[in-house]
N, C-alpha and C positions, 0 to 999 in steps of 0.2 A: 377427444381423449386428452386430458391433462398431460402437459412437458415432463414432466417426472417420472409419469410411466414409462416413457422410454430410457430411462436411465439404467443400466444394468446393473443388477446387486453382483455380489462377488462371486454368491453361488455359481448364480445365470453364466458368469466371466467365464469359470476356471471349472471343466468338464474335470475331474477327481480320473476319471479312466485315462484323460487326454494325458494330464500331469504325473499320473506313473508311469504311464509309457516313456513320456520325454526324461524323466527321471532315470527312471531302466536305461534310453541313449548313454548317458551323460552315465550313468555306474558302468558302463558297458566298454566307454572310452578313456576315461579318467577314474581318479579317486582309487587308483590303487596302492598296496602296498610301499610308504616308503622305505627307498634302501636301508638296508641293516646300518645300525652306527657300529662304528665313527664311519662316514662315507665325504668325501670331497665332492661336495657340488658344484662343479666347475663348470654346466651346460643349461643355464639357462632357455626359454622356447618363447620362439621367433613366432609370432602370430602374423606375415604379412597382410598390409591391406591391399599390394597388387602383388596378385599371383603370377610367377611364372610356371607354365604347362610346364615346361621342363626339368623344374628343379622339384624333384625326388626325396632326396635326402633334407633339403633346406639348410643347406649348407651358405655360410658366410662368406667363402670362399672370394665368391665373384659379387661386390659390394652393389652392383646395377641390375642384377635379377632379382626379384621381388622387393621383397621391404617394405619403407613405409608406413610400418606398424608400429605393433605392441611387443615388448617383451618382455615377458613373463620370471623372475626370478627373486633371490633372495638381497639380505643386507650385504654378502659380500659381496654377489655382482657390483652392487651399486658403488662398495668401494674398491675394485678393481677398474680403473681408470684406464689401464693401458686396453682391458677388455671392453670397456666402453668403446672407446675408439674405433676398437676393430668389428664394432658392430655398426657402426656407423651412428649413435643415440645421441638426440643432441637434444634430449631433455631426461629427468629423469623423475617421478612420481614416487614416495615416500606414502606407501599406504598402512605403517605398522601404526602405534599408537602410539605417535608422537617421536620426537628426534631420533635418530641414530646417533649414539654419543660421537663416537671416533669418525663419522662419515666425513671425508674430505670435500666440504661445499665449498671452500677457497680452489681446492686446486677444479673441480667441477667448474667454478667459473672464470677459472685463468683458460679452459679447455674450451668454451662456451658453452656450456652444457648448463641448460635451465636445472633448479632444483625449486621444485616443489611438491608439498606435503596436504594430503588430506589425515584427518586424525581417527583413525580405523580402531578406536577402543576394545573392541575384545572381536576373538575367532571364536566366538559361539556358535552354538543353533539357530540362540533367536535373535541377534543383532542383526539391527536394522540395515544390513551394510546397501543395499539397491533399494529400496523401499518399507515403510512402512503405512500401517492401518491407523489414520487419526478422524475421529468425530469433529464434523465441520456442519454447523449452520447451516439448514436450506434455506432457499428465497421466503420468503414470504408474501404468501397472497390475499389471505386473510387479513384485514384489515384490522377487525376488531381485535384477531390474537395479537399483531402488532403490537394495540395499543396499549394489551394488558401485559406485554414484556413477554407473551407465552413463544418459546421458540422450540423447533424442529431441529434435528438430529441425525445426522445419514455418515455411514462409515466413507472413506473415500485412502484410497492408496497415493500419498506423497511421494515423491522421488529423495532421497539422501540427499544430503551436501553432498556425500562423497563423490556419488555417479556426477554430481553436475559439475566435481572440481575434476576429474579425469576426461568427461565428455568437453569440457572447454580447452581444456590441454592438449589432448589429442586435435582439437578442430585445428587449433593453432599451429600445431605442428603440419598439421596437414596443407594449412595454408603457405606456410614457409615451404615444403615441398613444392606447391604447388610456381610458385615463382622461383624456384631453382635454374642454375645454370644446368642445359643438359646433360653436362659434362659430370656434373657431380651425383655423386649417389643419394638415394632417399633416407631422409632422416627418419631414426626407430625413436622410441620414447620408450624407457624403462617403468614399467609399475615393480614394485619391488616392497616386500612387507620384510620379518626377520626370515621366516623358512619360505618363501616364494610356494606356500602352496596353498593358502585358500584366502587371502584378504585381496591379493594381490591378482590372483587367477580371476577372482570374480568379478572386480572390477575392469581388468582386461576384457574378458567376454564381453560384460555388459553395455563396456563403451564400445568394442566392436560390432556389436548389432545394432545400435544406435548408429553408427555409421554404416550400415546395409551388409554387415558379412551376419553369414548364417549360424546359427548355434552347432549346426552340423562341423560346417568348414571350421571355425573355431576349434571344435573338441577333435578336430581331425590331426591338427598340426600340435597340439597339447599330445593327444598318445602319444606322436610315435618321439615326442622329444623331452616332454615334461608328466608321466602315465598318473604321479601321485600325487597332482592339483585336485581340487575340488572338492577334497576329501568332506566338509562342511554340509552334510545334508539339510540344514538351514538354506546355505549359500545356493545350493543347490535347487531347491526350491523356489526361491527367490528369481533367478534366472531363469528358470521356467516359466514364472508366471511373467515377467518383464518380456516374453518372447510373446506370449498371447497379447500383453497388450499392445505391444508394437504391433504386431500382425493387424490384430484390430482396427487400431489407427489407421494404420497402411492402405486398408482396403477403399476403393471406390468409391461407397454406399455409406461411408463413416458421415457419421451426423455433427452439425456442431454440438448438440448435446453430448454426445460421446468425446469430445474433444475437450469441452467444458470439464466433463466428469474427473478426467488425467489428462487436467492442465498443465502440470509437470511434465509428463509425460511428451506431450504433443509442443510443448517447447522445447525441450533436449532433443526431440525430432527434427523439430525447426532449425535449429542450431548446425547440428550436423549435419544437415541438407546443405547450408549456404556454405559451413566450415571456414567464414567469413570474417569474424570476431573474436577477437579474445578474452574471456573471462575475469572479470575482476575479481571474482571467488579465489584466482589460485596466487598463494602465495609462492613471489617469485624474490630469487635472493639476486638478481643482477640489475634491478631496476634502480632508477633513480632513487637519492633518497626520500623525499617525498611520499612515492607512489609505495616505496618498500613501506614506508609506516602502514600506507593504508592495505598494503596485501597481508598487514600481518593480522589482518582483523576478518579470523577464521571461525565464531562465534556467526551461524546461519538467522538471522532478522526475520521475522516473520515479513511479507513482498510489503505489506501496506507499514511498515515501521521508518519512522524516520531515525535517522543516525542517534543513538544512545549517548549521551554524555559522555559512559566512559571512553564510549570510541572518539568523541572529539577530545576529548583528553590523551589518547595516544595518538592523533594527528597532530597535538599542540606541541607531544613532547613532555608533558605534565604525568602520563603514563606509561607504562612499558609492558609488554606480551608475551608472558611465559609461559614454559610448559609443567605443570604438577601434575606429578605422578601420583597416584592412590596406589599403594600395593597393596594388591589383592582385587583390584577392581579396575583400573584404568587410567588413561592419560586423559588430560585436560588441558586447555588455555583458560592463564586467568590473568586480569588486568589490573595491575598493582602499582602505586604509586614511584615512575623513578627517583624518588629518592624521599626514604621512610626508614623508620627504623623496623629494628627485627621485630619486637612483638607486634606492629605494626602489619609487616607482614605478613606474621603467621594467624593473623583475623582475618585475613583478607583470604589467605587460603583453609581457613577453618570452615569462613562460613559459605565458602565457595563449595565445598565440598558439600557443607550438611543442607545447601538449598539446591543444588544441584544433581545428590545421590542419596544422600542417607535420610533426609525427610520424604523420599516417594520411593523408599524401599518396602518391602512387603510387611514391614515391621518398622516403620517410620523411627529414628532417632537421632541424635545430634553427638559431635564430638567431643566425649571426654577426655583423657589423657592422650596426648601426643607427641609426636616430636616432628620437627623438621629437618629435612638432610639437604643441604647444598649441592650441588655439582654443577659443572660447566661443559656447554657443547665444546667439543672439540678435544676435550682429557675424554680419559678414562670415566668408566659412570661408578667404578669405587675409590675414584683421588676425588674424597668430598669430604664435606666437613658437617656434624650437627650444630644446630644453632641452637641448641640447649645448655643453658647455666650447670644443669645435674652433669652434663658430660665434659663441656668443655670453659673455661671462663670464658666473660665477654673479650676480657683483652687479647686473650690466647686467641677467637672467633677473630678479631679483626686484623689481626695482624696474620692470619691463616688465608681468609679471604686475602687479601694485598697480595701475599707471597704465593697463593695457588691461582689467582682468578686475576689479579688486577684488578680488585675492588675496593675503593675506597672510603672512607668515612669522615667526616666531618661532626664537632660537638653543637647541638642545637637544641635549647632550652636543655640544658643538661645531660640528654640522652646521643648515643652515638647513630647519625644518619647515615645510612650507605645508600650509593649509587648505583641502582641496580640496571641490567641492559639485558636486552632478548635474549642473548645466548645461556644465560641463568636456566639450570634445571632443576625444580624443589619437589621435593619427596614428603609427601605427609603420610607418616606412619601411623595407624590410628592403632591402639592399646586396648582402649573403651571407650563404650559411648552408653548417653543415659536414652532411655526409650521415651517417647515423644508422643502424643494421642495426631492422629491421621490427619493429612491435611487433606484441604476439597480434593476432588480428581478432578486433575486438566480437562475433562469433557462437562465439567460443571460449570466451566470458567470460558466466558466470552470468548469466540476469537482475536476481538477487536482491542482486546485489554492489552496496555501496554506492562513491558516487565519494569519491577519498582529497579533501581540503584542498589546494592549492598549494602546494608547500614549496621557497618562494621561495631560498631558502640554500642548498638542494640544487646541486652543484657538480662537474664530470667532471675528474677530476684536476687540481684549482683552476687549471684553464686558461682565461683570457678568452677565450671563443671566436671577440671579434672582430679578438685576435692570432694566431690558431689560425693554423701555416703552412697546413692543407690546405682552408682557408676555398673556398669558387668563388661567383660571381657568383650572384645571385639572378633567376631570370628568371618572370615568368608568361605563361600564354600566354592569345590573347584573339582570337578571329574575330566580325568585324563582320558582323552582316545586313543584307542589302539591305533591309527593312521594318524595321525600328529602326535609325533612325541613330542613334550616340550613345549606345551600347550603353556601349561600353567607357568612358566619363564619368559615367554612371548608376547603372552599379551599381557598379565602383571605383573610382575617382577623387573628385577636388574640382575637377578640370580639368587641361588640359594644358600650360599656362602654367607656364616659366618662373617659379621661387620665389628668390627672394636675401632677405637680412640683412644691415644692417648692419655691421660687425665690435664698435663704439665705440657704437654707440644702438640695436642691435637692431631696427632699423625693417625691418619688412617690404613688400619691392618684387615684383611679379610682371612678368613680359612684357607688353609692349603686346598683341600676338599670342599668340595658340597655339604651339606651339612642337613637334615632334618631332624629336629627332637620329637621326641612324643608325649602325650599331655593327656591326663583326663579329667572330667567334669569335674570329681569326687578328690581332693588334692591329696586323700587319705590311701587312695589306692598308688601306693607308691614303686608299684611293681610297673604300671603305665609309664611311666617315665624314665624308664631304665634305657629305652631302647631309641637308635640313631641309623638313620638311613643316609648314606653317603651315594645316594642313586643320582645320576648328574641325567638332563633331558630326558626322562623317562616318568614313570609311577612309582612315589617313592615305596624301596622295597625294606621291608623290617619282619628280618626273621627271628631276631629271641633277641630276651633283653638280656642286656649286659655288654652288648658289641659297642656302646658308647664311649668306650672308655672310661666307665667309672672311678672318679676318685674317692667316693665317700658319700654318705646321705645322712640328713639329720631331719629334724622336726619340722624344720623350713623350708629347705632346698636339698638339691640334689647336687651335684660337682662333678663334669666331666674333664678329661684331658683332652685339647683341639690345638691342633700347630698352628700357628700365623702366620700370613707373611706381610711384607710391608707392600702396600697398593702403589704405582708409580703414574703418573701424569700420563704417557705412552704406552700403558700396555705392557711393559716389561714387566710386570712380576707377573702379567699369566705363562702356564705350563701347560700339560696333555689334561691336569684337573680340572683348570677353572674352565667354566662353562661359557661357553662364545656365544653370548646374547645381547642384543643392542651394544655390540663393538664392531671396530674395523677387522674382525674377522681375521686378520692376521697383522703381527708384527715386522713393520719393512724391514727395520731394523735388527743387523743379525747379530746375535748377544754373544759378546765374546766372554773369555775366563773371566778377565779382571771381574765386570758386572755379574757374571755369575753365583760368583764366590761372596762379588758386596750383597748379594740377594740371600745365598746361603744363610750369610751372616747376620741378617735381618732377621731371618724365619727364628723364630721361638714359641716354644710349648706353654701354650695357658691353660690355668684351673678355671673353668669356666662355672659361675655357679647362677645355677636357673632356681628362682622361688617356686614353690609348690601352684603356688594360687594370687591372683590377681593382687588381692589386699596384702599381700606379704611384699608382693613386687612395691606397689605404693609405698609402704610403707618402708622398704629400706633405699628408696631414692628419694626419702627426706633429707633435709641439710644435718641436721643432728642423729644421723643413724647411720646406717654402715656406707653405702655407697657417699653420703656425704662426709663421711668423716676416715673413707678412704682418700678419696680427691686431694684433701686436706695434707694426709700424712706422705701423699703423694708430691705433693709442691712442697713440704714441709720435707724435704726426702730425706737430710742431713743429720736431722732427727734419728733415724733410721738406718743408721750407718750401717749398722754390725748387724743389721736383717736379722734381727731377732722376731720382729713386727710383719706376718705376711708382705712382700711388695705384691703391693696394688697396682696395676697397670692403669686401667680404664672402665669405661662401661661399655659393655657392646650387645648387640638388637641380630636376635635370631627368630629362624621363624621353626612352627612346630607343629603339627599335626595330632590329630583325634587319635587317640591309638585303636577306638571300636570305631572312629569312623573317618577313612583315612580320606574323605573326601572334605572332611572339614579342616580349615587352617588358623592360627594366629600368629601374631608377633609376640616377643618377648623379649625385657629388658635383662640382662646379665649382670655379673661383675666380674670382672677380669684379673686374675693375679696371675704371677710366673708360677712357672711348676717345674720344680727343680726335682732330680728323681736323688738328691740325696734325703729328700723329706719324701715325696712321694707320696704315700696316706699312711704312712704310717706315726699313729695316732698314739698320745698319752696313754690313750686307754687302753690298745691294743701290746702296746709296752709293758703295761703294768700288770697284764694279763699274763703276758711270753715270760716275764720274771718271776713272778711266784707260784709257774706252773711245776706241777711237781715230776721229774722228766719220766718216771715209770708209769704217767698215765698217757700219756702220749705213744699211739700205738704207728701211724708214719714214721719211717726212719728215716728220711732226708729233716723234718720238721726236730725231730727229736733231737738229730745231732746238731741241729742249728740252736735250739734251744739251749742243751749242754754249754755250746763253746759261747755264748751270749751270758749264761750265768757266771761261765767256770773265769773269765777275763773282767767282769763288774765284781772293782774292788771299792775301797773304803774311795778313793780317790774317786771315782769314777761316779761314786753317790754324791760328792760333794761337788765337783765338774757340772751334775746333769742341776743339782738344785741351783745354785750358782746364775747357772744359765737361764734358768724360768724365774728369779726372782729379776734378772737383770732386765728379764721382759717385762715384765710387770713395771719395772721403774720408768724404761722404755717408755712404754702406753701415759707411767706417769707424766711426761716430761712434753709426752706428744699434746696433752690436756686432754685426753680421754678418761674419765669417770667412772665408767664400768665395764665388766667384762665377767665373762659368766664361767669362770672355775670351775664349779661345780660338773662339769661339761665337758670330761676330760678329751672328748673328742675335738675341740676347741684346740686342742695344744698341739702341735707334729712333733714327732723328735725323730733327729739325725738317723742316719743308719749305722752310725757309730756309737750314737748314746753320749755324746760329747755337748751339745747344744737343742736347742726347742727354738718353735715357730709359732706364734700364737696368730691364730686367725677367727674367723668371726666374730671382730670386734665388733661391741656395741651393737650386736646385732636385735637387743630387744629395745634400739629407739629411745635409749634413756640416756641422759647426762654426760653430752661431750660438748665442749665450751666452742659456744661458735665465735670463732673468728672472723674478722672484717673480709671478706672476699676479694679477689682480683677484680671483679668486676666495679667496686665504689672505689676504688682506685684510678679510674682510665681516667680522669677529667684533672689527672696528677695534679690535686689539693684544688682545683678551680671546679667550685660550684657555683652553678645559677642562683640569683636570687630570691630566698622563698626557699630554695632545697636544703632542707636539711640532712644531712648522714648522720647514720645512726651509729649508735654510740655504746658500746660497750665496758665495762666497768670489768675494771680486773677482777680474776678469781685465783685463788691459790689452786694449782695444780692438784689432782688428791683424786685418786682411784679406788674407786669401789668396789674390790674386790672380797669375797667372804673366806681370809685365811684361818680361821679360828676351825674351821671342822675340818675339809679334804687337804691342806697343807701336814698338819700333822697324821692323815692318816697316811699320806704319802709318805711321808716322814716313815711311817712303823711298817709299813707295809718293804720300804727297799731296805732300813735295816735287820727287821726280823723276817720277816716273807720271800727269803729269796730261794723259789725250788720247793717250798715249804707250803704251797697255797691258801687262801683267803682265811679258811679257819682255825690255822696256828694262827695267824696273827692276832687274828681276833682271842680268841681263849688264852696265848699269851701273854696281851696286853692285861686280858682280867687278873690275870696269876700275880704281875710285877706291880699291881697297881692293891692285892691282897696283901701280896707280902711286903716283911719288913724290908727297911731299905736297905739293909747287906744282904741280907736274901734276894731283893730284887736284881741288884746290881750285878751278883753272881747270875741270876738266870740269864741276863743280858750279857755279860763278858763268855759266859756259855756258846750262847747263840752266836754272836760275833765269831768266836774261833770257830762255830761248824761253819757258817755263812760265808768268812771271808779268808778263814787260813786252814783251810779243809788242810787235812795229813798232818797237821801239828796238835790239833786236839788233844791228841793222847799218849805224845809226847815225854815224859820223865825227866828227858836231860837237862841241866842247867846250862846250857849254850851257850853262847853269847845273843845267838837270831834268836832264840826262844824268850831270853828275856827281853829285847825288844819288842817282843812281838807282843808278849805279857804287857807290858808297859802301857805301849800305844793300844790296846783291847783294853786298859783300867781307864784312861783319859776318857776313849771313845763311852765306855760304861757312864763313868761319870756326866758326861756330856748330855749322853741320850738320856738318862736318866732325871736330868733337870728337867730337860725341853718336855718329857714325857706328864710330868708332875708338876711342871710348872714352876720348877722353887727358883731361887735365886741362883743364877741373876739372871734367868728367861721366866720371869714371872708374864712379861709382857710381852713374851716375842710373836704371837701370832695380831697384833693388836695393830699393826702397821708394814707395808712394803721395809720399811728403812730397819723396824726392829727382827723381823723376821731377818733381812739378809745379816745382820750383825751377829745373829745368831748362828746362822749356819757357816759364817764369816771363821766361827769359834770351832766348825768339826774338824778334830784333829785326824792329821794325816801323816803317813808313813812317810 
């Protein structure tokens, strides 16, 4: 009988009746209900590896009864130190994905408590976390197939990185017990993910039966202290079958063919037999410097690979070993030159991503538009900075870095170098990406092949791809369980808060709240996008639109109103909202008035404005369109004194949801201005609505009497105040060197709730003609360029906005002197009557309307007064006046023809 027949296929392994019964155990003891939130998880579960008969409860109590084990919990365990101690843990295992921002590994290793990390990327179903199924080469006997290359194909279950970085940790730990002073208690080892309940549980289990405890005994001491581990019916599975094939192993009659088969296996058996060895898989943060470099080399080698270049490049010190976050999909290590510049690095984590995840996705494609976010171990994971020109300058980016990170830079061949080191954490937000034709499948491709180098330069017909026209929206998809809340916070995200910048100081602000928008396919179904879910750890909940706080919607975007506050290095700006995910879990530090009150003082209300669709977002985070030619008027701010010109804040990146399908997600870029509630949304158009409404059709009587006392106090003064003030805007915008702005769009314009001043916003929002200026960024090398660089150059322009006053300036014009209280079609049939008749007749219709309009009860007056004939007087000026502008004569023949002759004009409307 041929060697291969005895080989067992997986079927043959894994009896389906054996596997739900063992499954039934494990639903029977774990994987129940977690407590209701908000709940304090303050009890972690003690899985000893020597039991004492006696101890019942498993209490900590008495440090020398049992121990020796696992314990099972979350990120705050891990940073509660002083509860370390009392547990006796003198290593601690990081199974989430990737760093815990706030987690204390200084004072971990002033305590001697090992820290290290395996990188547990998602709490799925189907991640690989104890094993997976890979296609591997059989022998070959056949000589002739040999020769003709033809090869053979058999599934085979590998063990994780992970199990083999916890099964070495643990052995090691056990070894240190084992040469203990009697005197001293047995050392635990914490596994700990962010919720201690299934990355973290399963890996526990699994290295405990790997050291000889039973799956039974394991889920014995989980009920009765941690019942809503396991919850992962993935994981759950997983461990089951890891239990058949130990068993397997175990037995007497085990063949070396079956040993061959789960060589992994039968070596992590090995291991934990002799508990002998310590693992060079795990990285440890209290080792030499030396060995630290090489433990920080957490990338699994295929056994027959010799050492990859890039990894002799971080033994040399020539590289450095970070962690990149994907949101939406997962954490990563990636090995980036210490010391390169930013677009430099942001290749290096582009293509690390699109050869790593998004080319052997189910729809293969590459990263179009993106950004990168900075942050550093040991702050806060929202005190971080974009390394984007559209958000922040370069110069603002390095002098941010210095002052938040201790990051420095150096000029080399003209471009600025930084110094980058391990505790670097970067965030690639992906926007879009362009779709990409399949690549081979890994079971096509050799074992023996080795992996190429990153060839960052590599280019697809030198087209930015995040100019690329057939770019599409970037989406993940993500379903929340009812036994893990907070799934989708845990394994991708850093939370769901609202992020903004600064434009001018780079200062990082997030949402008071939680934040989710909503989005659909069709950018025309504008009713999708009304609605905001502020559901913090849960599924996000949206019950009817408009709870977003709407400020307004136009043809392009939508406008919500979202509080700020400013992010701090420690954790002090979180409160009872922000959501406690990859932090220290709590603030040591107890926040008195004074900092309360500077926190107060920070928080401010922004108009947040979301594009409808993809290409409108590209399109206004060009340099010459609105988000660039906010930034501008933003460093330019002096310009803007008298905030007649929207203030622009920043740009900030939220994420949003499918509104028909809330299991799908994306990012989105914003623009951020203040929102003042004396503008509020109350619009040109909505003004100019409320004024020429006529009060007897107005059937509300709170509405009515608002209307009345709005007309009955807008005098001759109060028309020439509001024009006044929108022409001054307009000069404004001139002065800023902005080109166009779209009038016609009376929603474009806010006015006061006094009617005293106007706010003009979405400027230059159609991408046309605002003069670009030289950026802060060709400034940093202060006038020293390399040789060969040339900076570019720009040639002065006469300031000049484009504005179209010739049609809606005068209709505004006739509309606040004739149309007040009188509605849209006096004005109109009016204006035909005065423009029929002669011009003493018109002038009379006009000194008419005036006295009803603006000196209501003197009308019909008789007496020759003294008030009456002023009043007569100033209503013949005003006649005359309006009657030029209306007609054009001298000397407004040309007043709509320019900013400067218009205000001259209105400069001329006489006043009481």
């Amino acid at each position: 009988m041929n060697e291969t027949d005895d080989v067992m296929s997986n079927a043959t392994l894994f009896n389906e009746q054996h596997i739900q019964s063992r499954l039934n155990l494990i639903r029977k003891c774990v994987a129940q209900p977690i407590p209701k939130q908000p709940w304090d998880d303050n009890t972690p579960a003690l899985v000893p590896f020597h039991d004492d008969p006696d101890d019942s409860d498993n209490s900590f109590g008495d440090n020398n009864r049992g121990g020796g084990g696992i314990i099972i919990g979350g990120a705050r365990h891990a940073a509660d130190i002083p509860l370390l101690k009392s547990m006796n843990v003198t290593a601690v295992l990081n199974c989430a994905s990737g760093g815990i921002a706030r987690l204390p590994v200084d004072e971990l290793k002033e305590c001697g408590i090992r820290y290290a990390f395996t990188n547990c990327r998602q709490d799925s179903y189907t991640y690989p976390i104890l094993h997976e199924k890979k296609k591997v080469t059989k022998r070959q006997n056949n000589l002739q197939r040999m020769i003709e290359g033809q090869t053979d194909s058999e599934e085979r279950i590998i063990c994780s990185q992970h199990i083999e970085v916890s099964n070495s940790l643990f052995a090691d730990v056990r070894r240190q017990n084992s040469v203990r002073d009697g005197n001293q208690p047995l050392g635990n080892v914490l596994f700990f993910c962010v919720a201690g309940q299934n990355r973290s549980a399963a890996l526990a289990a699994a290295t405990m039966m790997l050291h000889g405890k039973s799956l039974e005994d394991v889920l014995r001491h989980c009920a009765r202290q941690r019942p809503f581990v396991l919850e992962n019916v993935g994981f759950q599975r997983q461990l089951v079958e890891l239990e058949v094939i130990l068993n397997k192993l175990k037995e007497r009659d085990a063949t070396q063919l079956l040993r061959d088969q789960f060589n992994s296996h039968w070596k992590l058996l090995h291991h934990a037999s002799s508990a002998s060895q310590q693992s060079k898989r795990v990285r440890m943060m209290d080792e030499d410097e030396d060995d630290k470099k090489l433990m920080s080399i957490t990338d699994r080698p295929q056994e027959s690979f010799l050492h990859s270049s890039s990894e002799h490049d971080v033994l040399l010190g020539e590289k450095v070993e970070i962690e990149l976050l994907i949101p939406g999909l997962c954490t990563m290590e990636v090995r980036i030159p210490k010391e390169c510049s930013i677009p430099t690095v942001k290749k290096y984590l582009v293509q690390h991503a699109n050869d790593n995840l998004l080319r052997h996705d189910q729809h293969p494609a590459k990263v179009a538009k993106s950004w990168v976010v900075l942050a550093m171990f040991g702050k806060d994971d929202m005190f971080d900075i974009p390394l984007e020109v559209e958000a922040v300058e370069m110069k603002i980016q390095l002098k941010r870095m210095k002052s938040m990170f201790g990051l420095t830079a150096k000029l080399k061949d003209g471009e600025p170098h930084i110094t980058w080191n391990e505790r670097c954490r970067f965030a690639l937000v992906i926007f879009s990406v362009l779709r990409i034709p399949k690549v081979p499948s890994s079971d096509s491709v050799s074992s023996g092949s080795l992996k190429m180098e990153i060839n960052i330069d590599a280019t697809e017909n030198n087209i930015d791809p995040s100019m690329h026209p057939d770019q599409i929206p970037w989406t993940f998809v993500h379903k929340e369980r009812p036994n893990a809340p907070a799934t989708l916070l845990e394994n991708t995200l850093r939370g769901t808060h609202l992020r903004g910048w600064d434009f001018v100081t780079g200062e990082a602000h997030g949402s008071k709240e939680p934040i989710v928008f909503s989005f659909a396919e069709d950018y025309h179904d504008r009713r999708a996008f009304m609605m905001v879910s502020r559901s913090s750890n849960a599924l996000q909940q949206f019950h009817a639109p408009g709870e977003g706080d709407i400020l307004g919607m136009g043809e392009n975007a939508i406008v919500h109103r979202v509080q700020l506050s400013s992010t701090q290095a420690d954790g002090g700006h979180r409160d009872e909202n922000w959501t406690r995910v990859n932090v220290g879990l709590k603030n040591e530090k107890p926040a008195d008035n004074h900092s309360s009150n500077k926190r107060r003082e920070a928080d401010w209300d922004a108009a947040v404005k979301r594009p409808f669709s993809l290409g409108k977002m590209l399109v206004f985070l060009q340099n010459s369109s609105e988000a660039g030619l906010a930034k501008r008027l933003r460093l330019a701010n002096l310009l803007n004194s008298d905030k007649r010109v929207l203030y622009f804040y920043g740009l900030g990146l939220g994420l949003s949801t499918n509104a028909y399908n809330q299991n799908q997600y994306k990012f989105e870029l914003m623009l951020l201005s203040k929102y003042e509630e004396e503008f509020s949304s109350y619009t040109m158009r909505c003004f100019m609505d409320e004024y020429q409404t006529v009060e007897s059709s107005v059937t509300n009587e709170d509405r009515r009497l608002a209307i009345h006392k709005m007309q009955s106090e807008f005098s001759i003064t109060s028309v020439k105040v509001f024009l006044v003030s929108l022409l001054n805007a307009f000069r404004d915008l001139t002065l800023m060197g902005v080109q166009a702005f779209d009038f016609n769009h009376l929603n474009n314009v806010l006015v006061s709730r006094d009617y005293q001043s106007v706010r003009l916003i979405d400027i230059d929002g159609n991408s046309q003609g605002s003069i670009d200026y030289p950026s802060l960024e060709e400034s940093f090398a202060n006038g020293n360029k390399s040789p060969g660089r040339v900076l570019p150059k720009h040639p002065p322009m006469k300031p000049c906005l484009d504005v179209d006053l010739n049609i809606l300036l005068p209709s505004v014009m006739e509309q606040l002197i004739l149309g007040k209280g009188r509605g849209r079609s006096f004005v109109s049939n009016t204006r035909s009557d005065i423009w029929r008749a002669k011009e003493e007749d018109g002038k009379a219709m006009i000194r008419k309307i005036l006295m009803e309009n603006f000196f209501r009860g003197m009308e019909n007056q008789e007496t020759e007064g003294e008030l009456n004939n002023k009043v007569q007087i100033h209503v013949t000026k005003v006649a005359e006046w309006f009657y030029a502008l209306l007609k054009k004569k001298s000397p407004w023949t040309n007043w709509t023809h320019d900013i400067y002759d218009a205000m001259r004009c209105i400069d001329h409307l006489p006043i009481s």
